[in-house]
N, C-alpha and C positions, 0 to 999 in steps of 0.2 A: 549420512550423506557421503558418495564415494566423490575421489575426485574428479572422476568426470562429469558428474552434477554439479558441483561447483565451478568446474569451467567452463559448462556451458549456461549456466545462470551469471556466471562472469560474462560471458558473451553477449547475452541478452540483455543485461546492462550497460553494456556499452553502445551497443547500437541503438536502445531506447532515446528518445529525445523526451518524450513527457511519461511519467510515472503515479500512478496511484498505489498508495496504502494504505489500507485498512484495518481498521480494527474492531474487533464485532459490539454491538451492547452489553455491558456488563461484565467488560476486560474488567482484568486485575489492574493494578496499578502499575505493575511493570512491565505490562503488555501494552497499556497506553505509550508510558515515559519511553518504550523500546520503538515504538511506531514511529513519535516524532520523535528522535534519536537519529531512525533510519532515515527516517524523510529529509530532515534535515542535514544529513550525513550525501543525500544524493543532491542535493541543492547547491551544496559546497564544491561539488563536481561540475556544476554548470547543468544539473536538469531538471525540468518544470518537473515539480512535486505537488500534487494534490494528497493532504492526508484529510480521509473521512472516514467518519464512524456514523452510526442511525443518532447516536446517543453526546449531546455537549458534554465538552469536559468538566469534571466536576469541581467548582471552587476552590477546594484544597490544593488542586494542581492547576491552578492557575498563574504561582505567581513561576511555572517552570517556562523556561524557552521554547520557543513556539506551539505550546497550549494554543494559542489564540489563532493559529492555522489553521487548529482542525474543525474542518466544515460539515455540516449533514447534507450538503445539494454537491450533486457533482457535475450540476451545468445540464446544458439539453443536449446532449456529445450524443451520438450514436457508439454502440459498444457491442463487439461482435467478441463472438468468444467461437473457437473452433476445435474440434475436435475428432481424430478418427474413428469412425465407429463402421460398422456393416447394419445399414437397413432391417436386414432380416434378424437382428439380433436384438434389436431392441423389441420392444412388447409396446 
């Protein structure tokens, strides 16, 4: 990551007001503890965090801090995702 990816993902964080994090089925365990780590690390800043996964956290990590965050529904929200592309390129 060069630094001007990181300060433009510095930027983007800052102007966010709500934030989701994810992490897929069948993380590792320190791809979970890093999720809510991070979630909670932007919440600390003053920003709504939604951390979700398809998959509950597993018992064992239960008894860590905000385990009990993570959600599999992420609400009935509309979610637009955009992207450059040309028409004629795609198939």
């Amino acid at each position: 990551m060069t630094t001007d990816h990181l300060q433009l993902l510095q930027e983007q964080l800052a102007a966010a007001r709500s934030i989701i994090v994810l992490f897929p089925e069948g993380a590792a365990v320190d791809e979970i503890l890093s999720a809510i780590s991070f979630g909670l690390g932007l919440e600390s800043i003053g920003k709504k965090v939604t951390i979700a996964s398809p998959m509950p956290v597993s018992e064992a990590l239960q008894n860590f801090t905000g385990s009990g965050q993570v959600t599999k529904n992420l609400a009935r929200k509309n979610l637009q995702i955009v992207f450059p592309y040309k028409p004629e390129q795609v198939d």
